[in-house]
N, C-alpha and C positions, 0 to 999 in steps of 0.2 A: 504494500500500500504506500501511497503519494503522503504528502504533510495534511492534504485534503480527505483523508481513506479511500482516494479511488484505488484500482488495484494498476499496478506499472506497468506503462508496455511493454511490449513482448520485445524482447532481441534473441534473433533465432540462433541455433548455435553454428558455430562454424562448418560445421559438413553438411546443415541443411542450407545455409545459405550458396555454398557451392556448389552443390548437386540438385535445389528441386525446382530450378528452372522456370522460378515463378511467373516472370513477364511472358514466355510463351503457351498460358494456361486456356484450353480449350473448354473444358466443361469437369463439373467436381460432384460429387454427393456425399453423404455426411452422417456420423452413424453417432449420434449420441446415448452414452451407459453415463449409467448414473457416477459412473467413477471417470471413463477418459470419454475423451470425444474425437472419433478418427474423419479425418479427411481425406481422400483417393479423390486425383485431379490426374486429368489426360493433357499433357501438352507436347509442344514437340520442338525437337531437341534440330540443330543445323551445325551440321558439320560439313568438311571438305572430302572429298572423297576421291581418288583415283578419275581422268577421264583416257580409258584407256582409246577409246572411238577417236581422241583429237590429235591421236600421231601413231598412224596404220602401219608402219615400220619399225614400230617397237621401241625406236631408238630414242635418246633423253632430247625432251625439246629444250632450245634453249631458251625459253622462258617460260620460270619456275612454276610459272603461274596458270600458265597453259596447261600441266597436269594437272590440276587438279578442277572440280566440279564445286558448287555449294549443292549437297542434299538436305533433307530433313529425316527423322526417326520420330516415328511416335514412339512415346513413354508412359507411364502411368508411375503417378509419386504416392507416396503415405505419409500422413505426419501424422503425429497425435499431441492431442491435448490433455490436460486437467478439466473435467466438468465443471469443477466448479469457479472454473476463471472463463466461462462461456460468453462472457459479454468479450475480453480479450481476445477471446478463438474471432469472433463473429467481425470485430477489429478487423483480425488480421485476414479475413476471408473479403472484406470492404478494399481493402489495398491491396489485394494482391489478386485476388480470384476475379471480384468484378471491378471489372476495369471501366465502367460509367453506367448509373443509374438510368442514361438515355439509351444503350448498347446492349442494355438485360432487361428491359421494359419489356413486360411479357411474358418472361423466359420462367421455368420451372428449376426449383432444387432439386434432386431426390434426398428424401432424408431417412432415416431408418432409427431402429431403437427407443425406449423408452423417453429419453427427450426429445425425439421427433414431436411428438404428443403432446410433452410438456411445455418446451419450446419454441411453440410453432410460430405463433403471434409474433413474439420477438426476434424469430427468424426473417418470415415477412417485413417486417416492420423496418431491422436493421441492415437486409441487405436489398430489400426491395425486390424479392424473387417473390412467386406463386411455390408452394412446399408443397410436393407430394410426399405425402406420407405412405413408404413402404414396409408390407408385413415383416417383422422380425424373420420371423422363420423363415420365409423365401430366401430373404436377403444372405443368412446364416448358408443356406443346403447351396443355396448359387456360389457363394463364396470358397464353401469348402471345395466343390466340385470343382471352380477353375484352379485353386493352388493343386490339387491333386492330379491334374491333370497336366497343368505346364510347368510347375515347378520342381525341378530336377532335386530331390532328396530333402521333396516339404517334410513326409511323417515321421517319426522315429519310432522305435522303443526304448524307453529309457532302463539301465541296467546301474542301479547306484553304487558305485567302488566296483565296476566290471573295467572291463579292457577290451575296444573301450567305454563307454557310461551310455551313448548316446551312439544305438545301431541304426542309422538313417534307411531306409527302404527306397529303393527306386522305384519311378516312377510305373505304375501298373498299368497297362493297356485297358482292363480290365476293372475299374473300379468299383464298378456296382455289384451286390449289395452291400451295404458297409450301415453302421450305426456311427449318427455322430449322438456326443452327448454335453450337449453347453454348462457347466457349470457358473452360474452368476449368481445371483444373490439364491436361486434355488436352479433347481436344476431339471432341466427338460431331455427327454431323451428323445431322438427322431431315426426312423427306420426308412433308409434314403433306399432307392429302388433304382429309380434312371434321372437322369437327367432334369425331367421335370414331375414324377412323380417318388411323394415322400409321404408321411404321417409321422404325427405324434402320439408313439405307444404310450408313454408314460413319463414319471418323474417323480420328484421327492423334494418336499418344502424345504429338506434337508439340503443348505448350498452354502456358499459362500458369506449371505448375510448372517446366516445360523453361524459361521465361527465365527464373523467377527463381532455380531453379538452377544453371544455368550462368552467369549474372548474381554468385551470389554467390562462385562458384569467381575471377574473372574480374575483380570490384569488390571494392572494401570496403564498399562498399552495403548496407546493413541491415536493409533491406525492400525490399518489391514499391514503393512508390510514390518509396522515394528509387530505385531505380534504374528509373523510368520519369522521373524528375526527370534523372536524372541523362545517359539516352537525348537527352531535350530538348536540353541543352548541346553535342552530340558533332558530329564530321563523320563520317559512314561512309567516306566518299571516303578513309581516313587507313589504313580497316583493309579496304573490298572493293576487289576488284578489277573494274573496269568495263568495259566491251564498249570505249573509246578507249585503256584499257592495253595491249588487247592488239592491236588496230585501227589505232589512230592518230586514231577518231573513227568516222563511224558506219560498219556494216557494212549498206550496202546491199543488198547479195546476199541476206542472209539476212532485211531488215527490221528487223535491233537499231540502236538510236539508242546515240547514245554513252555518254549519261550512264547505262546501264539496267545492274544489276548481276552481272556475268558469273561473276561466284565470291565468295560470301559469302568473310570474313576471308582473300581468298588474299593482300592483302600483309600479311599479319604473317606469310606462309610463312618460315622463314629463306634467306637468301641470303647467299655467301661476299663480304664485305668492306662488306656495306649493315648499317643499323641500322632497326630500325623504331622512326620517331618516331608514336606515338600516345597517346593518353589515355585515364584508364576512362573517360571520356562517349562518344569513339568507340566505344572498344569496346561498350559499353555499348549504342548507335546501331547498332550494325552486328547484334548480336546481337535486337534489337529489328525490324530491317527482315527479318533470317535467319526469326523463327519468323511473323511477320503474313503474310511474301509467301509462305512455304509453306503456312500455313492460308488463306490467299489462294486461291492455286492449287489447293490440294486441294477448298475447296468451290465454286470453280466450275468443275472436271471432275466432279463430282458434277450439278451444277444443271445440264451439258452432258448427261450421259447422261440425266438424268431428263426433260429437256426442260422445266426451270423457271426460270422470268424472274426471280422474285424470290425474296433469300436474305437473312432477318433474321439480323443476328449478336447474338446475346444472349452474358452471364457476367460473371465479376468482371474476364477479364483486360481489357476494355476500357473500364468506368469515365468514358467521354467525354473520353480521351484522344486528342486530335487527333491526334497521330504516328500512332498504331496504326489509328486510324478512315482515314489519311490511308491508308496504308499498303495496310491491305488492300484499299479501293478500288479503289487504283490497279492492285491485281495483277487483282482480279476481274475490273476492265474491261480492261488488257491480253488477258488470257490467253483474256477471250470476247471482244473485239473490236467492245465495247459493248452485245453482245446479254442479257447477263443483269445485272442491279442489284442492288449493296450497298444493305442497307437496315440502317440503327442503331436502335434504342428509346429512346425517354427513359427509361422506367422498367424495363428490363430489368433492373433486379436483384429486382423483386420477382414476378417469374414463377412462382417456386416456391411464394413466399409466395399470391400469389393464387387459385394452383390446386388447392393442399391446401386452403385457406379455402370455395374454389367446391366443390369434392368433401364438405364435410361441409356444409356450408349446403344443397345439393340434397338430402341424405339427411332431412333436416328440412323442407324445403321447396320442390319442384319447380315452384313457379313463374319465370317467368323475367323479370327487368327490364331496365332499361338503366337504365345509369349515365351522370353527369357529371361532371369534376372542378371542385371546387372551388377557384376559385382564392385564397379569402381564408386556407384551410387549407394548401395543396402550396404546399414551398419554390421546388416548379421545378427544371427541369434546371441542374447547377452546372456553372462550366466546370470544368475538371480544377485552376485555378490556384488557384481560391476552394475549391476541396474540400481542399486541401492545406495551407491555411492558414488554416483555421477553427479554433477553439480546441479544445484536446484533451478528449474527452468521449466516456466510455464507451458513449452514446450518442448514434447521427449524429441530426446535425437536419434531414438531408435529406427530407423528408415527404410524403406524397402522399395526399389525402383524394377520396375519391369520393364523393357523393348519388345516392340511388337514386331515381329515379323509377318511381311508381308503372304507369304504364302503358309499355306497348313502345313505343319510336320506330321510326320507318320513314323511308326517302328519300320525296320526292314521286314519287309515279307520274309526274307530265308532265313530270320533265327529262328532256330529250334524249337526253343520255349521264351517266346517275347517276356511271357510275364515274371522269367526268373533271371533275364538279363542284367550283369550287371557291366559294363563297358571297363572298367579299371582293374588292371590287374594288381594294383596295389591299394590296400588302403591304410594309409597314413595315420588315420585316426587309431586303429590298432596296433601299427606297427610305428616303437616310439623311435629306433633306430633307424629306418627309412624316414622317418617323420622328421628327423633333426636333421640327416644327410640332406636331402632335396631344399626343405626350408634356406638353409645356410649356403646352398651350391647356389637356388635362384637371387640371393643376394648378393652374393660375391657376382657373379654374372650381367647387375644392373647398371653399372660403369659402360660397359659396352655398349648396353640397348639406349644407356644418355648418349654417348658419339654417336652412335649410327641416325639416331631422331635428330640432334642437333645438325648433323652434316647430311641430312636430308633435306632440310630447307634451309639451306645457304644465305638465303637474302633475304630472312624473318630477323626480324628486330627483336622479337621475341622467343624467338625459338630457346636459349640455354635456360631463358627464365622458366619457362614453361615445363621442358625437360626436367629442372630439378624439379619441381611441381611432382613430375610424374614418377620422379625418383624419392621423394620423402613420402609416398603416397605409399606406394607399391611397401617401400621397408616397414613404414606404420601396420600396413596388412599382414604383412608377414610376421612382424613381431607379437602384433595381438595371436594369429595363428598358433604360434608356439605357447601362448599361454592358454587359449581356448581352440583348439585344432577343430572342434565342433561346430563352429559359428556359423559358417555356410553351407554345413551338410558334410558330407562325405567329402575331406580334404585327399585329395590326389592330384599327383601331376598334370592330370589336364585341368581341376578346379588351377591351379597354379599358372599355370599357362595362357587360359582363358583368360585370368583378371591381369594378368601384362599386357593383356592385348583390348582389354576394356578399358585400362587406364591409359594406353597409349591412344586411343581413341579420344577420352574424353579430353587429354590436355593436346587435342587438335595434330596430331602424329598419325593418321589415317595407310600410312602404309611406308615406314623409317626406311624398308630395304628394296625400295622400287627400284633404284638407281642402278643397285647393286645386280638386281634381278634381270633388267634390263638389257645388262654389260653382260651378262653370262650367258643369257637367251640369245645373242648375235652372236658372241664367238661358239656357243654349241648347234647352233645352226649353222655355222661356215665348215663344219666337221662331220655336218651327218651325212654328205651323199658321200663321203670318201667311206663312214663306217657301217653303212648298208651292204658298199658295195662290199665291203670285207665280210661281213657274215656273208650275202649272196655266193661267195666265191668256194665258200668253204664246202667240200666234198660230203663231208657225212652231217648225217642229218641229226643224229645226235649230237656230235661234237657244236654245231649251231646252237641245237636246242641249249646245251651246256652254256656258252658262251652267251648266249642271251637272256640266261638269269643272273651270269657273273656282271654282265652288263649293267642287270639294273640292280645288284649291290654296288657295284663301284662307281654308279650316279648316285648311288644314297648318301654316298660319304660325304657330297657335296650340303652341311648343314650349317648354317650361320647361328642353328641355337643350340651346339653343340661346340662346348668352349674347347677342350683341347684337338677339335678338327680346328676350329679360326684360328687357332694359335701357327698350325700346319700351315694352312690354307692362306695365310698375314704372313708367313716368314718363310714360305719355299714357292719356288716355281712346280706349280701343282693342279695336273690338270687329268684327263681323263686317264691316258696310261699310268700315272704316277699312282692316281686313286684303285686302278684295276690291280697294280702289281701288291695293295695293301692286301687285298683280298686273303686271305690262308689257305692254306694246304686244307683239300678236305680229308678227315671227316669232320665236317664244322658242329658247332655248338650243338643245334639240332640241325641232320641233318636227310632232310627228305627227297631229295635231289632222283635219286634213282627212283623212286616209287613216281616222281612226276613227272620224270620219262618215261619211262615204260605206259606209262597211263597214256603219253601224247601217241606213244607207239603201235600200241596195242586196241587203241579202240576208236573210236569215229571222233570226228571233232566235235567241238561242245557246240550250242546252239548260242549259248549269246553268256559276253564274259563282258562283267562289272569290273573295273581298276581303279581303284580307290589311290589316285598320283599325289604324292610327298611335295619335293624342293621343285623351282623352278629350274633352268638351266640346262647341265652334262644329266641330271636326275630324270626329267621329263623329255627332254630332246633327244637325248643317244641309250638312255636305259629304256626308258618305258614305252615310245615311239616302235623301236624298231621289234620289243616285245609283241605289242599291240600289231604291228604291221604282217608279223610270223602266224599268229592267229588268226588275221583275216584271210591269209593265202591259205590257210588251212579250211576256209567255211565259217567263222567265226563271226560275227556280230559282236564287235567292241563298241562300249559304253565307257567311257572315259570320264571319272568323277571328280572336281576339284571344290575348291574352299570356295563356297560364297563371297567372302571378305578378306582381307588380309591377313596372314601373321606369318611371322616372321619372313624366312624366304619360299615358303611355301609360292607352289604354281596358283594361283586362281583362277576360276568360272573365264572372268574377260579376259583374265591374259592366254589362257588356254585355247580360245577361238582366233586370237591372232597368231598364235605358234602355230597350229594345227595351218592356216592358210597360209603361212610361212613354208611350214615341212608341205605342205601341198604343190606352193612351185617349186621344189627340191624333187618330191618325188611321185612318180606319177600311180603307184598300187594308193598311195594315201588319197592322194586327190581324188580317184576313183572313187573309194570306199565312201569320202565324204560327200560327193555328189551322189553315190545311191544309196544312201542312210547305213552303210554298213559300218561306216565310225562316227560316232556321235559326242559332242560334251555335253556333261550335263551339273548344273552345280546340288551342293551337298546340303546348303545351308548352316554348315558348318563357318565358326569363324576365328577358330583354332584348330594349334598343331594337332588336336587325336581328333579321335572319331568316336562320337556315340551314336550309335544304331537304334536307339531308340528315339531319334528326334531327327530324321532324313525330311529331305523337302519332298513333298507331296505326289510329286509331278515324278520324280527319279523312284522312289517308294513304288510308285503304280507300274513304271519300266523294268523294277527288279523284280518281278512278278516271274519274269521269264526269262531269267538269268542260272545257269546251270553250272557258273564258274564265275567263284570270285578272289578277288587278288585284294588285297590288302599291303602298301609298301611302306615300310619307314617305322621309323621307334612308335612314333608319336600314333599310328594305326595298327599297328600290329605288337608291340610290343606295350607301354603304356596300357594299350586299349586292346583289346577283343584278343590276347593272345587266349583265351581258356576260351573263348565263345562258341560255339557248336552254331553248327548252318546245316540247312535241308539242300545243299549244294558243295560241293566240290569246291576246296576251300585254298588258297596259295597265300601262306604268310611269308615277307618277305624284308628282313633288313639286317643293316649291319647295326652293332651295339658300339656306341661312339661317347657312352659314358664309363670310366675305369673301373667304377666303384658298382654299377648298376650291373656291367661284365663276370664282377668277380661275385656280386652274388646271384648271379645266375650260374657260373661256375665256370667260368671263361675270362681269357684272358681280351684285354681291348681290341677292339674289330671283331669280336666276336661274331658271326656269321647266324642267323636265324634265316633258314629256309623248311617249312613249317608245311608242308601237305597234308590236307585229311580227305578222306572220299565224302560222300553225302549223308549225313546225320540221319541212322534210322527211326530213333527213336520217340 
């Protein structure tokens, strides 16, 4: 409050004021709970972007400026408030959201939550909108259904002192039928079906305001989060009574173990000549275990009648409070005897907000996208302990940004089992020694990725400013990482990867190794009709075959985010023989080599083969080309898959259609194949080095439908990513290992060789 007792304005904190984009605000809706008040706003974000179409030769124009385009990205931001500084919230939605009382004349809010209802008037009133008021529960079932569907490792299970705590679940093809179950001041249970049909089986007045009201009867506790603090500290063992008080220890007969709680508060009953010694933390702890193990219990006799495996718990009362997460777990799984699953959200508190935003966004426009998050925007899940001691501020800085992509993503048709895919072959989260290796290599590694941005736009006045920008940014992330590796979901090398390349994005660095990319794609195309003709030449048909998957290892080697090749690659004259003769003596690492000749040998050619291409350069132009070229003479229909977006030196979507009509006047079986559809590019939607397969662009998804051979090249796809992944096709993993440490635990020395054959997934 002011010397007047208004309450102060709002100054937003430093990572929302940088990332939520407020002057480009399209349209917002608003979910008021009697405790925060969330806002979800669509605006769009303009950036510089690659113009590959303004110099058809590939080569660097000389003027800097000429590469590049202005695009725009839609986004979707979240901030949340304190309810009860609503006149504040409504402020700051006046200045920032409606941009002139003349310009939203007219126009509708969507609003959602119990102070939709309460608030209405003074919504109207203060922003001069018409307020729809939308049903909670729509808003809640819409909300959960888009995070479960576009956001890559929203659910968890929580496992308290496990390894590690928080098992993130990928995303399911499959979502329905699931139970969500909202705990707020009580708690509702709903039995979601499809998309737009749900009910509400049941609930229990038994929620959130039941503990912090009897909490406050019970503590001197002042709030909801001091006496979840205060929970933290306590022994229940002080104030229940346990199945060995009255036992002696466990009750076999019936199945109870000792320590399992047989009467919430029954020793603080009075007894003649005893005293009860206890504290508010116990009590506090007891009264906390009392209302979780009952909403425990109650929705999974619920998820028992319905016959449903999985039950999201969303609402404020749980906040990623380990006790309570721990808590109700543990009763779910007792009481169904591990048949049905607690599942947590990251982002369930903005459920409401999402769903009122998706309900007026459809009325305006029934298209439908998918989303990604962005990681250089979202603060990331907090643990309860960092939520509690952030500095006080009317508004939380807990944030979550999404990017819409323009076309629908899909799984791959030829994985095995879509619903049990997980893309990483490591995870970080569990593995604390991979976890500190990688963290500490992409650090040491961000010196380089500042030169090559900096000496990407030469004639920016601001480019070094900017670069450190993207350099303090990335270390900040990575440093929180190491102390909560949980924050974004399931930490692995491609989450790692991806927010380098989200952060080089946002501080205006849209593609640092164009240059570079550029320089390497003419000099491997002044090389490829001389190394065509050398395979052409070669007598035996295996020794070809042979040579033309050494081929495209020794374009693999060609990696700019692979620090001890740059070091090679910066200090030696080192080009396509020099990379071929690194190659090793087989028998390499794994080595499939002979099984996927014999296979070219012995039986007809495939009907159509997917190649999922790596590096731009000696990579794509003399490995992968003259691959793809040996398959077409065979009968083959080549599908050529590249990066939608930039990163690192990777080949992408646009530059891949001017190399392809490059190698077309080089050679004429290519130019052929492209004029009668039998080579084709097509982009990934991808905008990182790996690949997940369960998030392909829509259009390529429907094409691998009838794909009987697929290739997968480079760490970052094959190794990183889908090295364990089973296909209902004929599968070619393929790269060299160009990290020392990542070699020696896979059991190899550097250059380690991975050529990976499996025939077709029967299973």
């Amino acid at each position: 409050m002011d010397e007047k007792g208004n309450p102060k304005s709002i100054k937003l904190p430093e990572t929302v004021e940088a990332f939520s984009n407020l002057k480009n605000a399209k349209r917002f809706a608003i979910d008021i709970g009697g405790t925060l008040t969330k806002i979800a706003y669509y605006s769009t974000v303009s950036y510089r972007r690659i113009n590959y179409e303004a110099d058809q030769d590939n080569t660097v124009s000389s003027e800097e400026q000429n590469k590049y385009e202005l695009s725009e990205n839609a986004r979707l931001h979240f901030i949340k408030f304190e309810t009860k500084y609503i006149e504040n919230c409504l402020d700051f939605i006046c200045e920032n959201l409606v941009s002139s009382r003349e310009k939203m004349a007219g126009k509708t809010i969507k609003a959602t939550g119990g102070g939709a209802y309460r608030y209405a008037d003074l919504l109207q009133e203060s922003l001069g909108l018409s307020v729809d008021k939308e049903e909670e529960m729509d808003c809640l079932i819409k909300g959960c259904n888009f995070l479960l569907k576009n956001i890559s490792d929203e659910a968890f299970v929580f496992h308290r002192h496990g390894t590690p705590e928080y098992d993130f679940q990928m995303a399911d093809p499959n979502i329905f039928p699931y139970m969500l179950v909202n705990i707020g001041s009580g708690v509702s249970i709903m039995k979601v079906e499809s998309e737009d049909s749900y009910e509400r089986i049941g609930g229990t007045a038994t929620g959130g305001g039941t503990f912090w009201g009897l909490g406050s009867l019970l503590t001197k506790a002042k709030g909801f989060d001091e006496l979840l603090a205060l929970a933290e500290s306590g022994d229940h063992r002080k104030v229940d009574m346990l199945v060995k008080d009255i036992f002696g220890g466990d009750c076999k007969g019936l199945g109870l173990p000792a320590d399992l709680i047989a009467s919430s508060f029954g020793k603080v009953c009075p007894k003649r000549g005893t005293e009860t010694m206890c504290s508010e933390a116990d009590v506090a702890r007891s009264l906390l275990f009392t209302i979780s193990n009952d909403i425990g219990q109650i929705a999974c006799l619920y998820a028992m009648m319905h016959k449903l495996n999985k039950v999201y718990f969303g609402g404020y009362f749980l906040r990623n409070h380990p006790l309570s997460m721990h808590t109700i777990s543990f009763s779910i799984n007792y009481w169904s005897k591990g048949t049905v699953q607690s599942l947590f959200l990251r982002h369930e508190g903005y459920l409401g907000a999402i769903g009122a935003f998706l309900i007026g966004a459809e009325e305006c426009d029934d298209e439908r996208y998918s989303w990604l998050e962005n990681y250089a925007g979202s603060s990331g899940l907090q643990s309860y302990v960092e939520s509690r001691v952030l500095p006080d501020s009317k508004v939380s800085v807990d944030q979550l940004e999404l990017d819409r992509l323009e076309s629908p993503l899909a799984y791959c048709p030829l994985l095995t089992s879509p619903a049990l895919y997980v893309p990483d072959t490591v995870d970080l989260n569990a593995d604390a020694e991979a976890r500190e290796y990688w963290l500490q290599c992409f650090e040491d590694s961000l010196d380089k990725f500042v030169v090559t941005a900096v000496a990407s736009q030469p004639s920016s006045e601001t480019g070094e400013l900017r670069a450190q920008q993207f350099r303090h940014k990335y270390v900040s992330r990575l440093r929180r990482l190491r102390r909560q590796p949980f924050a974004y979901g399931n930490l692995t090398v491609r989450s790692l990867l991806d927010t380098i390349e989200h952060c080089l994005k946002e501080f205006d660095f849209p593609d640092p190794y164009l240059t570079q990319k550029q320089m390497e794609n003419e000099c491997a195309l002044s090389l490829l009709r001389e190394r065509l003709d050398e395979l052409d030449g070669m007598q035996s048909e295996r020794e070809r075959h042979i040579e033309l998957v050494t081929s495209i290892l020794a374009g693999n080697m060609f990696d700019w985010g692979a620090k001890e090749v740059v070091e090679i690659m910066e200090t030696k004259q080192f080009g396509f023989r020099e990379a071929r003769a690194r190659i090793p003596e087989r028998p390499w690492l794994v080595d499939c080599l002979d099984a996927w000749l014999d296979r070219l040998e012995q039986k007809e050619a495939h009907h159509c083969a997917a190649i999922f291409a790596d590096n731009s350069g000696v990579d794509i132009i003399l490995g992968i080309l003259p691959f793809a070229r040996e398959l077409i003479q065979r009968g083959t229909k080549v599908i050529l898959c590249a990066n939608s977006a930039p990163a690192l030196n990777d080949v992408t979507h646009s530059e891949l259609l001017v190399i392809l009509r490059q190698a077309a006047a080089i050679c004429p079986i290519i130019s052929r194949a492209l004029t009668n559809g039998e080579l084709v590019a097509m982009e990934t939607a991808q905008a990182g080095p790996c690949l997940d397969l369960s998030r392909l662009n829509g259009e390529l998804a429907k094409q691998m439908r009838f794909v009987d051979l697929l290739v997968l090249e480079g760490m970052g796809r094959a190794v990183h990513t889908n090295l364990n992944a089973q296909f209902r096709c004929e599968c070619l993993k393929v790269a060299v290992i160009k990290n020392r440490w990542l070699a020696n635990r896979l059991g190899g020395p550097m250059f380690s060789v991975l050529c990976k054959y499996e025939v077709k997934n029967q299973s």
